[in-house]
C-alpha positions as CSV (number, residue, x, y, z in Angstrom):
1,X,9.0,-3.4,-24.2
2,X,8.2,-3.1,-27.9
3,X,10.3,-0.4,-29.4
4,X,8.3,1.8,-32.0
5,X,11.3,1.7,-34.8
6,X,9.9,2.9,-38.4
7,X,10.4,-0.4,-40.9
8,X,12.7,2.0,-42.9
9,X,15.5,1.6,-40.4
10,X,15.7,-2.0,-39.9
11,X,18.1,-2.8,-42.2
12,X,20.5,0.4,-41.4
13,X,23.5,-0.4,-39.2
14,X,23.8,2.7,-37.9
15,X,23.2,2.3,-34.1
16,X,23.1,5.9,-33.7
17,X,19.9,6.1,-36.0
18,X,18.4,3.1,-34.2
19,X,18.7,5.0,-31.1
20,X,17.4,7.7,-32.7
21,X,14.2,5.9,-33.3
22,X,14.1,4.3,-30.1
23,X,14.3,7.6,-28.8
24,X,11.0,8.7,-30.4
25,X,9.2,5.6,-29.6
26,X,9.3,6.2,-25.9
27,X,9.0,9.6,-26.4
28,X,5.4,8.9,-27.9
29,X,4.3,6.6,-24.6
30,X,5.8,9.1,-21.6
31,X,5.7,12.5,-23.1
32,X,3.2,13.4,-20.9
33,X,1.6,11.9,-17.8
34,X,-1.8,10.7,-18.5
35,X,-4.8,12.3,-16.5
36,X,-6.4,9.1,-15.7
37,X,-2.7,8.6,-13.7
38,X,-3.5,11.3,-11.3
39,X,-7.0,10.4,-10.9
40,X,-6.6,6.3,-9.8
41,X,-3.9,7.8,-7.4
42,X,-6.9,10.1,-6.2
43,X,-9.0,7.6,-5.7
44,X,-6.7,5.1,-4.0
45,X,-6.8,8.1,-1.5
46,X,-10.4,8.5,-1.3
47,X,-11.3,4.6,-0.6
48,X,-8.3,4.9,2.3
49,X,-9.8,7.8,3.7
50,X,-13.0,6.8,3.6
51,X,-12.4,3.1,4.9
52,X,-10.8,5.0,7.8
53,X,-13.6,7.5,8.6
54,X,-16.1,4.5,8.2
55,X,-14.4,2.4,11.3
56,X,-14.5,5.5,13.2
57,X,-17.7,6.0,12.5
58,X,-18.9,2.5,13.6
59,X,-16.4,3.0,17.0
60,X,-18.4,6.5,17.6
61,X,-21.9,6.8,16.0
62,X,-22.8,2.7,14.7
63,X,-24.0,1.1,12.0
64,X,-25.8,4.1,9.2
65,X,-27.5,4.0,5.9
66,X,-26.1,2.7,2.7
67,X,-25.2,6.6,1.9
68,X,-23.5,7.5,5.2
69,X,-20.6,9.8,4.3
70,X,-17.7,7.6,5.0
71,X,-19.5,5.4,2.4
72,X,-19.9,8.0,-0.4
73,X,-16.2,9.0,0.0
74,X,-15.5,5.4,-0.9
75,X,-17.6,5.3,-3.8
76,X,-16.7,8.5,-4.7
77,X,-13.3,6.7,-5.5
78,X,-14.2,4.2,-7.2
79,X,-16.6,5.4,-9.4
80,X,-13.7,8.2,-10.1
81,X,-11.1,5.1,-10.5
82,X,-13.6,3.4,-12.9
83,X,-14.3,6.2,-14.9
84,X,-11.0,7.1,-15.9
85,X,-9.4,3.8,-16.4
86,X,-12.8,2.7,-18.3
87,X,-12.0,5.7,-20.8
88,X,-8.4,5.5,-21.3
89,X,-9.1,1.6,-22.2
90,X,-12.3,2.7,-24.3
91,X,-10.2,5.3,-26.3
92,X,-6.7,2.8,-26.7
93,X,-9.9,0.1,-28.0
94,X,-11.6,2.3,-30.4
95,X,-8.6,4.4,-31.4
96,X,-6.2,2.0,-33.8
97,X,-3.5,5.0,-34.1
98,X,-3.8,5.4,-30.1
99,X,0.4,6.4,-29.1
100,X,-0.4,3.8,-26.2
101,X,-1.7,1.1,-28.3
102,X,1.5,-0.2,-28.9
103,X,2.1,-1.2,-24.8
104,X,-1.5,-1.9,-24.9
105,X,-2.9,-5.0,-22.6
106,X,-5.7,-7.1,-25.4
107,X,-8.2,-8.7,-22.9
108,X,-10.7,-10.6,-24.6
109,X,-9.1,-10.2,-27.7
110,X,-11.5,-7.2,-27.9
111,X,-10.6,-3.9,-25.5
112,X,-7.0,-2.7,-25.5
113,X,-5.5,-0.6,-22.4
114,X,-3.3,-0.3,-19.7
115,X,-2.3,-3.2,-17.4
116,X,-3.0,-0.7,-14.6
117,X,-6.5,0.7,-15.8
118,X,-7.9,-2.9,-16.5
119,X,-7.1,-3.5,-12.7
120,X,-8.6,-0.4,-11.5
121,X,-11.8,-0.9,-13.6
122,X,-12.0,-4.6,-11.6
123,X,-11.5,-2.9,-8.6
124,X,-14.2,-0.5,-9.0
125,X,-16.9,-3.1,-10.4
126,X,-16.1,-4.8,-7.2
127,X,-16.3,-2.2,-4.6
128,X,-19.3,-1.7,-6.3
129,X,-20.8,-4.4,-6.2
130,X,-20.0,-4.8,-2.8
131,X,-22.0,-1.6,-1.6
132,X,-25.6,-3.3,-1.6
133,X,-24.1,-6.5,-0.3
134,X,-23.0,-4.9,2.7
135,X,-26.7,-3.0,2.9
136,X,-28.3,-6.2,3.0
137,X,-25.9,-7.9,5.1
138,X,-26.3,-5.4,7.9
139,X,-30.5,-4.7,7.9
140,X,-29.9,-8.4,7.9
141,X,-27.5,-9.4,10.7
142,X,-27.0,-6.1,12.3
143,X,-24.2,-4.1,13.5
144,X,-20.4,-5.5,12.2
145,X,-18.7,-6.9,15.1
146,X,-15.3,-7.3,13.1
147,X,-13.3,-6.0,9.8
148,X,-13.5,-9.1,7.6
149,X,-17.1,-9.3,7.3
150,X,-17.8,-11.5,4.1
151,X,-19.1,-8.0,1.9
152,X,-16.2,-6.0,4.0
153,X,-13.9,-8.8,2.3
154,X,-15.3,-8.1,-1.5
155,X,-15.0,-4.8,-1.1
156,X,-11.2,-5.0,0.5
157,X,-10.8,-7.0,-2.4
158,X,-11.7,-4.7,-4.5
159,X,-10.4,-1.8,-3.0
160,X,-6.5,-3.4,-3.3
161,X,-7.6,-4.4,-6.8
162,X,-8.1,-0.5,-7.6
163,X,-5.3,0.6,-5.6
164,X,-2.8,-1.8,-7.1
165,X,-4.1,-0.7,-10.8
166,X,-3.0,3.0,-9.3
167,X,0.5,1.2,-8.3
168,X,1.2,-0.9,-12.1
169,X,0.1,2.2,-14.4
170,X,2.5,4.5,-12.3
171,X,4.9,2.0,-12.4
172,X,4.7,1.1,-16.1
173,X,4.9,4.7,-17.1
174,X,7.7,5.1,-14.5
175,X,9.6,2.0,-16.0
176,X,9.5,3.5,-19.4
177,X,10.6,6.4,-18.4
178,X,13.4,4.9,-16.5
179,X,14.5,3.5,-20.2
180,X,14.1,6.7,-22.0
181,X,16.4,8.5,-19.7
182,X,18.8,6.1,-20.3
183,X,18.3,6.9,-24.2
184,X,18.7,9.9,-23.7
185,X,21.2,12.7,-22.6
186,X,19.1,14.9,-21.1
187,X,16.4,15.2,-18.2
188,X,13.1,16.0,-17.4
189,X,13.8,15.4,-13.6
190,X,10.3,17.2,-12.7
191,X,8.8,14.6,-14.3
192,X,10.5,12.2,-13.0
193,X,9.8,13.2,-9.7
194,X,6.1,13.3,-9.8
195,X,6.3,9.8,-10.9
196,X,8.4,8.9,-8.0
197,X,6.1,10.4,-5.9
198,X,2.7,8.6,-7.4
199,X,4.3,5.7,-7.1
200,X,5.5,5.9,-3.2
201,X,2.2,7.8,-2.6
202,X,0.1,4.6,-3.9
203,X,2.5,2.5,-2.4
204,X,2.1,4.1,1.4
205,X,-1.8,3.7,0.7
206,X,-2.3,0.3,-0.1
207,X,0.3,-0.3,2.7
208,X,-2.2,1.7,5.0
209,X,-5.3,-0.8,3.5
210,X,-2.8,-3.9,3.9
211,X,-2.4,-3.0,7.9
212,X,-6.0,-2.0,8.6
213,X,-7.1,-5.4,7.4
214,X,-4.8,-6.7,9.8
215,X,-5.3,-4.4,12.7
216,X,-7.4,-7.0,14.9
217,X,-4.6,-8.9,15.4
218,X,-1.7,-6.1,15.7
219,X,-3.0,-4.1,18.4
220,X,-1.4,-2.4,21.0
221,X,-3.1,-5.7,23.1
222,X,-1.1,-8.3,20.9
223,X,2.5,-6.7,20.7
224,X,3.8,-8.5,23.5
225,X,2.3,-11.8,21.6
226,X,4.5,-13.9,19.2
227,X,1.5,-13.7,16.7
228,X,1.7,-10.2,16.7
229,X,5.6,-10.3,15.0
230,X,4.0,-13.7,12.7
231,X,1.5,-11.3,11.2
232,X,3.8,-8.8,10.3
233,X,6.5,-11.2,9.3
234,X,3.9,-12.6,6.8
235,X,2.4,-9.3,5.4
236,X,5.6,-6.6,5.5
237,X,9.0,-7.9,4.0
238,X,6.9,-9.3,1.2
239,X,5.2,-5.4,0.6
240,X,7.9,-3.2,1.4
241,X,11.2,-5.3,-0.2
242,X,8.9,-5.3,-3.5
243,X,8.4,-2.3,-3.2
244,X,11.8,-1.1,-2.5
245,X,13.2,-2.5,-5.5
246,X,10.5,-1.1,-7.9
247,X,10.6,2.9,-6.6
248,X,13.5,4.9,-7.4
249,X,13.5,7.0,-5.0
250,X,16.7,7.5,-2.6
251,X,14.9,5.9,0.3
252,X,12.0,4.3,-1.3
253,X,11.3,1.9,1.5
254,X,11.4,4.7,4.3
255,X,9.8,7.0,1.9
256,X,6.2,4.5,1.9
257,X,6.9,3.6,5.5
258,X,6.2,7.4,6.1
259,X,3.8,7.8,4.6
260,X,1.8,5.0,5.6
261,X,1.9,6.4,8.8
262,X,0.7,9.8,7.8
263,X,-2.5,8.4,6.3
264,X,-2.9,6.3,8.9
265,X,-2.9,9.0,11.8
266,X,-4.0,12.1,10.6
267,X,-7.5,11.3,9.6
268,X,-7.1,9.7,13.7
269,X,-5.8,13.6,14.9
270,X,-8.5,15.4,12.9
271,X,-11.7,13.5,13.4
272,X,-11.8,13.5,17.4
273,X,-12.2,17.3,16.3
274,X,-15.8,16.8,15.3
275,X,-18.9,15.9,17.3
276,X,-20.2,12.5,16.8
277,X,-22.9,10.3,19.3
278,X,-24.1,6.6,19.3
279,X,-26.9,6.2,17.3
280,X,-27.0,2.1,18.2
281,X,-27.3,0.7,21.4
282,X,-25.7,-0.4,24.1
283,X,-24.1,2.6,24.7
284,X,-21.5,1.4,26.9
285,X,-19.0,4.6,26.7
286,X,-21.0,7.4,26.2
287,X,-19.1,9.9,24.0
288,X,-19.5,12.9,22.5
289,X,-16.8,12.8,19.3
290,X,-15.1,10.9,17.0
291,X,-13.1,8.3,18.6
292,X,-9.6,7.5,17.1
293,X,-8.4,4.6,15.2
294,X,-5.1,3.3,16.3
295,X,-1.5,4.9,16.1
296,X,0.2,3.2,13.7
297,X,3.2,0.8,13.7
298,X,6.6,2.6,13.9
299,X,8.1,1.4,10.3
300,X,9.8,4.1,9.7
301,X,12.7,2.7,11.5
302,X,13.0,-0.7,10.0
303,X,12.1,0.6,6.9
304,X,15.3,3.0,7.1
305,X,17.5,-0.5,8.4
306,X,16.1,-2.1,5.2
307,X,16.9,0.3,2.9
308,X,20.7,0.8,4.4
309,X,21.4,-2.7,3.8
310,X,19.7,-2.8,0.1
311,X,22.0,0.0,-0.3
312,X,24.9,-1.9,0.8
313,X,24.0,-5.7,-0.5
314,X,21.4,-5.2,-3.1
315,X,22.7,-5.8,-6.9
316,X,20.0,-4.1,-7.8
317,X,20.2,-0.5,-5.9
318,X,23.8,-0.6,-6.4
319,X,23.8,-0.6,-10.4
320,X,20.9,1.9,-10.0
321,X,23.4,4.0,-7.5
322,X,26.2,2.6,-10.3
323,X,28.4,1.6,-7.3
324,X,29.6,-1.5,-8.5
325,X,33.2,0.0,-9.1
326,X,33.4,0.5,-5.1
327,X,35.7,-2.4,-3.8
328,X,33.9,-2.6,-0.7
329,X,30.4,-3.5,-1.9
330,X,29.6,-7.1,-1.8
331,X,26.1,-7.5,-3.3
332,X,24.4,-10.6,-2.2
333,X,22.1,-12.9,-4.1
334,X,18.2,-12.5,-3.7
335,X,18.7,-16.0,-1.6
336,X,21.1,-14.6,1.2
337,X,19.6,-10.7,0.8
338,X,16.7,-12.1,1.5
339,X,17.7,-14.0,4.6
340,X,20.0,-10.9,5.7
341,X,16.8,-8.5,5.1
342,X,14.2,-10.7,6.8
343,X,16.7,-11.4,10.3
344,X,17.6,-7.8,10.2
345,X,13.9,-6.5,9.7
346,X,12.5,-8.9,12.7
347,X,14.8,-8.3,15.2
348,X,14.6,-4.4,14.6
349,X,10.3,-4.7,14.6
350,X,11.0,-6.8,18.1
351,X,13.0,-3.9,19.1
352,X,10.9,-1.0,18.8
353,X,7.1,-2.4,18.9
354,X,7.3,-4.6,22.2
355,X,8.4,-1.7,24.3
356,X,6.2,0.8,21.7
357,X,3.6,-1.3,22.4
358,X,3.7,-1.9,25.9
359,X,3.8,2.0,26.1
360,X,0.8,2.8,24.4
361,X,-0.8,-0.2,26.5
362,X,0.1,1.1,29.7
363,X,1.4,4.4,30.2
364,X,-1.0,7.4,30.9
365,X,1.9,9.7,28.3
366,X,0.3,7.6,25.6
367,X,-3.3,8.4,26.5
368,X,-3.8,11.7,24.4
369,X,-4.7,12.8,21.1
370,X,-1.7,11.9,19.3
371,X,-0.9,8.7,20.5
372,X,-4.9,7.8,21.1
373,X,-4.4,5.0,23.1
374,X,-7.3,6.7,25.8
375,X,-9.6,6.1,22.4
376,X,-12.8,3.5,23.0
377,X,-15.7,2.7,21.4
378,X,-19.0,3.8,22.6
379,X,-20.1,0.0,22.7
380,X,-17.4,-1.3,24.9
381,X,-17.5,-0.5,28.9
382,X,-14.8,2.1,29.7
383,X,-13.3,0.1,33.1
384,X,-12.7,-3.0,31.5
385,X,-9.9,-4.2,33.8
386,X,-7.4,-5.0,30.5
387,X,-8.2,-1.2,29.1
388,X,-5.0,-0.3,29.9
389,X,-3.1,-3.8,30.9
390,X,-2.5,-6.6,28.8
391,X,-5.0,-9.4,28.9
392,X,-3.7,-12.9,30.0
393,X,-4.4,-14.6,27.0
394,X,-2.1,-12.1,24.8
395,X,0.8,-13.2,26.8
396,X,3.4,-15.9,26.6
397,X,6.2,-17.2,28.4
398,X,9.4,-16.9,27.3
399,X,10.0,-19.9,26.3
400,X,5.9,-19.9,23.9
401,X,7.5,-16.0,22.8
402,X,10.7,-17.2,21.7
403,X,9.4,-20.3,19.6
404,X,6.9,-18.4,18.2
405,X,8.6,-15.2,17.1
406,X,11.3,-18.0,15.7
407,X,8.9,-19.2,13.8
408,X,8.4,-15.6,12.3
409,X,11.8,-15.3,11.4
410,X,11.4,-18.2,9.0
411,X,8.0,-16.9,7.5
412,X,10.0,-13.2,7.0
413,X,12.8,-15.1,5.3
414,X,10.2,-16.7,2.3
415,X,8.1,-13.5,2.9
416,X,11.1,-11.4,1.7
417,X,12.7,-13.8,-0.7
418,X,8.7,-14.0,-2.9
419,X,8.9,-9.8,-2.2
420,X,12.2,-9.7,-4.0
421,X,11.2,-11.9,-6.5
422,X,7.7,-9.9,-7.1
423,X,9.8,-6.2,-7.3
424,X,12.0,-7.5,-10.4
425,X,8.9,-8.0,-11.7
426,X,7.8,-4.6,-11.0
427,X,10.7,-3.6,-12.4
428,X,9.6,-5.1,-15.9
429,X,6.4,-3.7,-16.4
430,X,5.8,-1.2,-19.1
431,X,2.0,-1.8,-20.4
C-alpha cells in the first residue's frame, strides 16, 4: 500500500513524524465508509434473492416473461451494483485530487477506481447482457430443464463477478483499516465492525450462489454418493479457508457458514406462504403455492471444526489473536494446515450430511416446512417411487464409496492448500 507521506518529511529521521504522516494518509482512504460499499453489498443480496425466487418460480408457476419479478429483482441488483461502482470509478477518473486516487486501480491507462468497483461494473454489464440472451433462448428452446443453461451460465458469471467486486472493496477498505489501527492507539471499533460484517455478509452470499450452482449434484438424492463429498471437497475448503483467513472476525468461517444458510432457507420458509399455479404444462403435481428450494447443507458444524483448528495451527489467526507467546501452540505451515484442514473438514462433512441426508430423504419428520423435503415441482409426478428413497444409481457399494470419497480427500487437500494460498492474498489487498 502506498503511504500518502508529504515530500517535506522524507528526509526527517524522526520515526514518530513518519508515523504521524502515515497516520494521516490512511486516515484520508478509511475515514469514512464509502456509499457505493453498502450498495454492491445490497445488490449481492438482491441477485441472491432473486436467483432464489426465480428457481422457485420455475418449480411452481414455469417459464414467464423477460420481466417476471424474480427477474427484475435481479436486475434491480445489478443495475444498482453498476451504478455505484460506475460512479465512484467516474469520479476517482475525472477527479485528480480524488483521497482514493492514490489506491486507485488504472485500467486502460484511462479510468481510475477501485479494484472492487471495476469488478462489480463487469458483473453488471454481464448480467446484463445476459437478460435478452436468456429471453431468446427460452421463446426459442422452451422451458429450462437444468441450472447451467448456456445464458444461466453468463449470467452466474456475472452475478459472482458482481458479488466478488462487493467481497475485494470491503476487503480492501477492511485491510486498510486493519493497518491504520495498528498506527494508531485508538479505535473506532463500530466501524470496524460494520466492515466485518459487509465482508462475512458478501461472503455467506456468494457462498449461497457458489452451492446453488452446484445443487443438482448435492441433493438430498446424492448424499449417500461419493460424488456428492467430490463436489464439495472441490468447491468448499477452497471458499471457506480463504475466506477464513481474510475476515477478522472471531469465528469468521462459522460466521459465513451461518449465514449462508440463512439466505438459503428463509426465502425457502417464506415463499410457500404465497399462492402460486403452473402456468406451463404438464402439470404433473398440481399445487397451489410456492414450492421450496432445498434445505441447505449443515456447514455450520465443519465450519466451527475449521475454525478451532485455524485457531490452534494457523500462523496466521494466532499473530492476529497474538498468541504466539503460548508454549503450547504449534502453528503449522500452509502445506501440513492444509492437509490437517482438508482430512478434518471431510471426515466431519461425511459425518453429519450422510445421515442428514438420508433423513431428509426418507423420514416423514423431514417432510414439513422447515426441512422442505415434501417440496416437488408441479412438472414432476408426485409418486415417483424414489420421492422419498434413494434411487439405485445414487448408490454405491462400500468398497465404489470408499474409493471415491478417498479420492475427495485428496481434491480437499489441493482444494484447501490453493484456498490458503488465495486468503493471503486477500489479506493484501488495499485498492
Amino acid at each position: 500500500m502506498q503511504s500518502a507521506i508529504p515530500s517535506s518529511l522524507g528526509s526527517t529521521n524522526n520515526q514518530a513524524d513518519i508515523r504521524s504522516a502515515e497516520w494521516v494518509g490512511l486516515s484520508a482512504g478509511v475515514g469514512s465508509i464509502p456509499t457505493y460499499l453498502y450498495a454492491v453489498v445490497f445488490s449481492s443480496f438482491c441477485v441472491v434473492m432473486g436467483l432464489l425466487w426465480d428457481i422457485m418460480w420455475h418449480m411452481s408457476i414455469g417459464r414467464d416473461g423477460l420481466l417476471a419479478p424474480p427477474h427484475v429483482v435481479i436486475y434491480v441488483g445489478a443495475i444498482v451494483s453498476g451504478l455505484f461502482s460506475a460512479y465512484q470509478i467516474l469520479s476517482m477518473t475525472l477527479s485528480r485530487h480524488h483521497p482514493g486516487r492514490a489506491e486507485a486501480v488504472p485500467f486502460w491507462g484511462v479510468f481510475y477506481g477501485p479494484l472492487g468497483a471495476m469488478f462489480s461494473v463487469w458483473g453488471a454489464l454481464a448480467m446484463l447482457t445476459s437478460a435478452p440472451f436468456d429471453d431468446w433462448w427460452h421463446n426459442t428452446y422452451g422451458l429450462d430443464v437444468q441450472i447451467l443453461t448456456p445464458p444461466h451460465t453468463i449470467l452466474a458469471i456475472g452475478i459472482m463477478t458482481l458479488q466478488f467486486g462487493a467481497m475485494v472493496g470491503v476487503l480492501s477498505l477492511q485491510n486498510r483499516y486493519r493497518e491504520q489501527e495498528a498506527l494508531s492507539q485508538t479505535k473506532d471499533s463500530r466501524k470496524a465492525t460494520r466492515l466485518k460484517w459487509l465482508f462475512a455478509i458478501s461472503a455467506g452470499l456468494l457462498l449461497t450462489m457458489l452451492f446453488t450452482l452446484v445443487s443438482e449434484s448435492m441433493g438430498r438424492h446424492e448424499s449417500h454418493n461419493s460424488s456428492y463429498y467430490t463436489i464439495g471437497a472441490i468447491i468448499l475448503p477452497f471458499y471457506l479457508l480463504a475466506v477464513g483467513r481474510a475476515l477478522l472476525l472471531r469465528w469468521p468461517i462459522t460466521t459465513v457458514a451461518t449465514l449462508y444458510m440463512l439466505f438459503l432457507a428463509v426465502p425457502s420458509w417464506i415463499l410457500p406462504l404465497f399462492p402460486a399455479q403452473p402456468r406451463l404444462g404438464p402439470v404433473l403435481n398440481p399445487i397451489t403455492n410456492y414450492q421450496a428450494f432445498v434445505f441447505p447443507l449443515l456447514l455450520v458444524i465443519p465450519g466451527f471444526v475449521l475454525d478451532l483448528l485455524m485457531h490452534r495451527f494457523d500462523r496466521a489467526q494466532i499473530n492476529n489473536e497474538a498468541s504466539l507467546a503460548n508454549t503450547s501452540v504449534r502453528p503449522l505451515n500452509d502445506w501440513l494446515l492444509a492437509g490437517l484442514l482438508a482430512v478434518a473438514f471431510m471426515i466431519v462433512l461425511l459425518a453429519v450430511q450422510w445421515p442428514f441426508g438420508g433423513f431428509l430423504n426418507t423420514s416423514p419428520l423431514a417432510r414439513n416446512w422447515f426441512f422442505m423435503s415434501h417440496s416437488w415441482t408441479y412438472d414432476s409426478p408426485p409418486d415417483w417411487e424414489y420421492r422419498y428413497a434413494f434411487a439405485p444409481w445414487n448408490l454405491q457399494s462400500p468398497g465404489e464409496f470408499a474409493m471415491g470419497f478417498a479420492k475427495a480427500v485428496v481434491y480437499a487437500f489441493i482444494s484447501a492448500r490453493v484456498g490458503l494460498f488465495w486468503g493471503n492474498w486477500m489479506k493484501r489487498v488495499v485498492r
